[in-house]
ROTI-539576 format. One record per residue (C-alpha): x, y, z; residue number from 1. Coordinates in Angstrom, 1 decimal, decimal comma. Layout:
BEGIN
[site [X; Y; Z]; NUM]
...
//
This chain:
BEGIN
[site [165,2; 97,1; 105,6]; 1]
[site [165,1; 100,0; 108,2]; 2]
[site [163,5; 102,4; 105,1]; 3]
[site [160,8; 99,8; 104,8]; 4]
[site [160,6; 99,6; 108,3]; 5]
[site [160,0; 103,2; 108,9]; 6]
[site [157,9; 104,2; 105,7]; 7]
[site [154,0; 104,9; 106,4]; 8]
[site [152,2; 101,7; 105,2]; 9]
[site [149,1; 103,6; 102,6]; 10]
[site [146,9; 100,6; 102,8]; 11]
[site [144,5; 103,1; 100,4]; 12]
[site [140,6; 103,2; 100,2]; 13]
[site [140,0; 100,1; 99,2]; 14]
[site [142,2; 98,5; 101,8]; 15]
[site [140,7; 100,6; 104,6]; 16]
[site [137,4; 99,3; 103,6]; 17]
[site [137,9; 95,9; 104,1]; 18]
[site [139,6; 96,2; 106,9]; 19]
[site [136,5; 98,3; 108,6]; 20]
[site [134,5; 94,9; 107,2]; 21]
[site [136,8; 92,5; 108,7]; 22]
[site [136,7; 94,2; 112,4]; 23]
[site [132,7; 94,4; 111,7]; 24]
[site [132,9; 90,5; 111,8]; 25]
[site [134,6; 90,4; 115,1]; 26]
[site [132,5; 88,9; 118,2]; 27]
[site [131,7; 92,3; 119,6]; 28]
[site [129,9; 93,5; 116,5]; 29]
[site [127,6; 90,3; 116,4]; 30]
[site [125,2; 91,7; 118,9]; 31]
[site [124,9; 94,7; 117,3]; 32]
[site [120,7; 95,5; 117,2]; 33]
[site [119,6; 95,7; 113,4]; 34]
[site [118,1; 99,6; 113,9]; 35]
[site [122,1; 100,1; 115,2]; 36]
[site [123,3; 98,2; 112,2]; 37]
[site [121,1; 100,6; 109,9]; 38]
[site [122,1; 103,7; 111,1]; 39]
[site [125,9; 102,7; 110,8]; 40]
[site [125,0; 101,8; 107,0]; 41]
[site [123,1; 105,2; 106,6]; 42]
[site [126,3; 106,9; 108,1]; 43]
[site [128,9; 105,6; 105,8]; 44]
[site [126,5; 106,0; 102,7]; 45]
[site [126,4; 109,5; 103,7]; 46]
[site [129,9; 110,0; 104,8]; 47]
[site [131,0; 108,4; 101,3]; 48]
[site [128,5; 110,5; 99,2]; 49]
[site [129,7; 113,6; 100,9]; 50]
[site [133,4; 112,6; 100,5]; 51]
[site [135,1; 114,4; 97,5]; 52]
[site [137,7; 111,6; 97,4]; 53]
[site [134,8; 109,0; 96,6]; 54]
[site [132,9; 110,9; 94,1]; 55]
[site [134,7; 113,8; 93,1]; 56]
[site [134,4; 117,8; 93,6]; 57]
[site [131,8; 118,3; 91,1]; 58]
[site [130,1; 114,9; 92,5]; 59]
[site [130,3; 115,9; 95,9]; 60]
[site [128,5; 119,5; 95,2]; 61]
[site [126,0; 117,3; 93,6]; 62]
[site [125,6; 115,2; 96,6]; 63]
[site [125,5; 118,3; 99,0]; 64]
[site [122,0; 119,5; 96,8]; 65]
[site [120,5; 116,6; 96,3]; 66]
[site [120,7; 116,4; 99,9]; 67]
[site [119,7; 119,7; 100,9]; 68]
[site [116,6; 119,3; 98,2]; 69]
[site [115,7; 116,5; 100,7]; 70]
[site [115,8; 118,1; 103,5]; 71]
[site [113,7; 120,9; 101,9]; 72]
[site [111,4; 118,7; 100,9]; 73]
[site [111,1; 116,6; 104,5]; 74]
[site [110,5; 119,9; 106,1]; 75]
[site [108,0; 121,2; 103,6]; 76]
[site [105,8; 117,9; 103,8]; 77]
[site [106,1; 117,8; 107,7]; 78]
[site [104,7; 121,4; 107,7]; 79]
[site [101,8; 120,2; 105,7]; 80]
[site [100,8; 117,5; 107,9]; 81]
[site [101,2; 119,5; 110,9]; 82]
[site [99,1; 122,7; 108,9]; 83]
[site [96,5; 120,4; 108,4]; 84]
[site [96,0; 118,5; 111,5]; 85]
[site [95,9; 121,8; 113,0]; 86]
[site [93,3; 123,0; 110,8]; 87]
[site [91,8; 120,0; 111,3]; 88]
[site [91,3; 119,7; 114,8]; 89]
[site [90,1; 123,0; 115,1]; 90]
[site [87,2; 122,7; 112,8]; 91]
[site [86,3; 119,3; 114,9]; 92]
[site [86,7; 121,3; 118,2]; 93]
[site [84,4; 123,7; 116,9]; 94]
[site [81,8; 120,8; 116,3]; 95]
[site [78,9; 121,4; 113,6]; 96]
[site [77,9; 125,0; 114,2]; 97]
[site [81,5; 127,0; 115,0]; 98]
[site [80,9; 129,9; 116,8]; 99]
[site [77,8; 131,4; 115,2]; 100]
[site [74,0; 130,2; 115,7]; 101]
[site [71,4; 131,0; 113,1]; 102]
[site [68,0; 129,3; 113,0]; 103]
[site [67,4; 125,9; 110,6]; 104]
[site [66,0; 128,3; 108,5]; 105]
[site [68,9; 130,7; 107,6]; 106]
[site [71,0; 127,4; 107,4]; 107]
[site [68,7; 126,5; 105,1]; 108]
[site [68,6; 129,1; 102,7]; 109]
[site [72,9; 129,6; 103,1]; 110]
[site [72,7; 125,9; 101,8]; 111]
[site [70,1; 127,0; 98,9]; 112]
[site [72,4; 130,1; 97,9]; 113]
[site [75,7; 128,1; 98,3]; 114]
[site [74,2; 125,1; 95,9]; 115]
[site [73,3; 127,7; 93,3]; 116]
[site [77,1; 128,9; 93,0]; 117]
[site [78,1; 125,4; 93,0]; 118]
[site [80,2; 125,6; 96,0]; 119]
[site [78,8; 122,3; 97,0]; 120]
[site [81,2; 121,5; 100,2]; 121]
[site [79,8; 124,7; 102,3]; 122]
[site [76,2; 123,7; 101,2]; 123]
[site [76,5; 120,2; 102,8]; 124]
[site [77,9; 121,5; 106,1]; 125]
[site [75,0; 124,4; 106,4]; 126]
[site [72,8; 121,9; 105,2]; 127]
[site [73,8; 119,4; 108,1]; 128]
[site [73,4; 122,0; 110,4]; 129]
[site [70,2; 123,0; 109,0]; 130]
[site [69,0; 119,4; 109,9]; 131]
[site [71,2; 119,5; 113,2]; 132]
[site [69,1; 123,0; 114,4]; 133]
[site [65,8; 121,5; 113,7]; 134]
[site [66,4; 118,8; 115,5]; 135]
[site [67,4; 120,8; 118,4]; 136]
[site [64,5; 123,1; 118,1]; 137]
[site [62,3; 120,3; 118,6]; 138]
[site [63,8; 118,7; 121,5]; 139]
[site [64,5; 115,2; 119,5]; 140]
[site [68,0; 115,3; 120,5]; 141]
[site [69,5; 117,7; 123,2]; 142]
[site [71,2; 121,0; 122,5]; 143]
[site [74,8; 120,6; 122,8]; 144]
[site [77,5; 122,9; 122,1]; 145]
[site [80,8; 121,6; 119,8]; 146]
[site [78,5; 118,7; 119,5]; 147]
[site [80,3; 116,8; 116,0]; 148]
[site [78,1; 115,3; 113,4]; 149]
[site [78,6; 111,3; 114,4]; 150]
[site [77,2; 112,6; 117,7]; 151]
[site [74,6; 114,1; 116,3]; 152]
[site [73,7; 111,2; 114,3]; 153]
[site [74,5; 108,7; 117,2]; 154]
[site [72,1; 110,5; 119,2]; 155]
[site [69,4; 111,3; 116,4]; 156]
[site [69,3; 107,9; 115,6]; 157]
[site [68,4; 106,3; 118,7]; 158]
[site [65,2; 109,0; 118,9]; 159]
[site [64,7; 108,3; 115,2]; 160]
[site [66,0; 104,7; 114,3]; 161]
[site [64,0; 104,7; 110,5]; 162]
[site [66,8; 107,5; 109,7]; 163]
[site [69,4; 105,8; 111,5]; 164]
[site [71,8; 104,6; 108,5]; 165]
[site [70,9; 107,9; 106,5]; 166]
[site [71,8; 109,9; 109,3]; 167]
[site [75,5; 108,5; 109,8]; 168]
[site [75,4; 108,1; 106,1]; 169]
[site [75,1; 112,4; 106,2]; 170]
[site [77,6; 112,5; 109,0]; 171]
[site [80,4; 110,8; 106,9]; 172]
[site [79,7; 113,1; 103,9]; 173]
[site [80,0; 116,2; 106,6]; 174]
[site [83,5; 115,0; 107,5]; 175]
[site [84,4; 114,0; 104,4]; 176]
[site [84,1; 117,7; 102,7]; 177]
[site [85,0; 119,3; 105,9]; 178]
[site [87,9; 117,3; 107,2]; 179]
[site [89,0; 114,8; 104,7]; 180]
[site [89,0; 117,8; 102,0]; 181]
[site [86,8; 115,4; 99,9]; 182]
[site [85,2; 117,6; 97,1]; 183]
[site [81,4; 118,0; 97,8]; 184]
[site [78,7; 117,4; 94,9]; 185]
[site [75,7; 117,8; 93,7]; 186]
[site [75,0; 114,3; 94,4]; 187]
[site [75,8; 114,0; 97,9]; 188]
[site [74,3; 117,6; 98,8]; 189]
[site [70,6; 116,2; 97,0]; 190]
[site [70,8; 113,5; 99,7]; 191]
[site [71,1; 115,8; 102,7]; 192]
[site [68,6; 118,1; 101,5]; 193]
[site [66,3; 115,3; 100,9]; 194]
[site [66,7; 114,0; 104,6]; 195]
[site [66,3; 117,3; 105,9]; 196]
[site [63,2; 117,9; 104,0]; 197]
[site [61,9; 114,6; 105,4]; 198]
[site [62,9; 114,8; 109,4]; 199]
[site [61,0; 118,0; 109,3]; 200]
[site [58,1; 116,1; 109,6]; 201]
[site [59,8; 112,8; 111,3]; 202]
[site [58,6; 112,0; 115,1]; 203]
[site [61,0; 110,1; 117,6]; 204]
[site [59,4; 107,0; 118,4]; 205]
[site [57,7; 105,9; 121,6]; 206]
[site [59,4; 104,3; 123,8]; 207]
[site [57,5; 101,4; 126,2]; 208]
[site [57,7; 103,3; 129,3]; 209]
[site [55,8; 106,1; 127,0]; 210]
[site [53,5; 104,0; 125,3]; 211]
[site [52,6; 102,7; 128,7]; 212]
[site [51,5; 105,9; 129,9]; 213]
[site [49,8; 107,0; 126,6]; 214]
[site [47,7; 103,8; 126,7]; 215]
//
């Protein structure tokens, strides 16, 4: 009696496990929140997949790079993101233009020469600023620096409502290959080099207080 009385008690794994269960059923653990209850479930699945008792030596080396792997590939895609909203909001901070003006001219014929290679996302966006110069030149909307293209066609539109839709239609394809890195085509470039071609000779329209004084 006094040898069992004073040898350890191994309740072993198994035992231990369902004794941490039982004392998670106790009154004090039944307010525990369910984010708290999650993270003490993500603890013990990675205590017991890092513990060479549960899975072995060779299985715990496997379990410490499959983790690492994760965490490699966490960090890798987080950099991405952050790369690209970076890059991102610098190009919107930069508006249409960047940091260089030309005349709707040279955008022009940069849009012309760009097509010609193919390289169909840099001819949209000189092509957009081709239409966004012109504009400018002839006072239809006002000449404003790191202006973005839904500005531009926000404010184009009110002083030319017949291009209205096509001119947010042109914004969206601007964002799309400079932003979204959508892949620019043919297709899409035809349709801003056809509203260019046609706002060159568009007029804002009138309105009442100018047709009053006209009249």
């Amino acid at each position: 009696m006094a040898l069992f009385l004073t040898t350890p008690i191994d309740l072993g794994r198994d035992e231990a496990q369902r004794e941490a269960a039982r004392e998670l059923l106790k009154a004090e653990y039944a307010k525990e929140s369910l984010v708290d209850r999650a993270m003490r479930a993500l603890n013990q699945f990675l205590g017991d997949l890092l513990d060479p008792e549960s899975v072995g030596v060779v299985g715990s080396v496997a379990a410490r790079i499959v983790l690492v792997a994760i965490v490699i590939a966490v960090v890798g895609a987080v950099a991405v993101i952050a790369l690209r909203t970076t890059r991102g909001g610098t190009a919107r901070q930069e508006g249409i233009f960047g940091d260089r003006r030309r005349t709707a001219a040279e955008h022009r014929d940069t849009a012309e020469r760009l097509a010609a290679e193919g390289r169909w996302a840099e001819a949209i966006r000189e092509r957009l600023r081709a239409v966004a110069r012109d504009l400018e030149d002839r006072v239809i909307v006002d000449s404003t620096p790191g202006r973005t293209a839904d500005e531009l066609a926000t404010e184009a539109g009110r002083a030319l409502p017949g291009f209205a839709a096509e001119l947010t239609a042109a914004a969206k394809v601007f964002d799309d290959v400079t932003y979204g890195e959508v892949p620019g085509t043919s297709d899409a470039y035809e349709v801003l080099r056809s509203l260019d071609e046609r706002l060159r000779t568009a007029r804002p329209a009138l309105t009442p207080a100018a047709k009053a004084v006209s009249s």
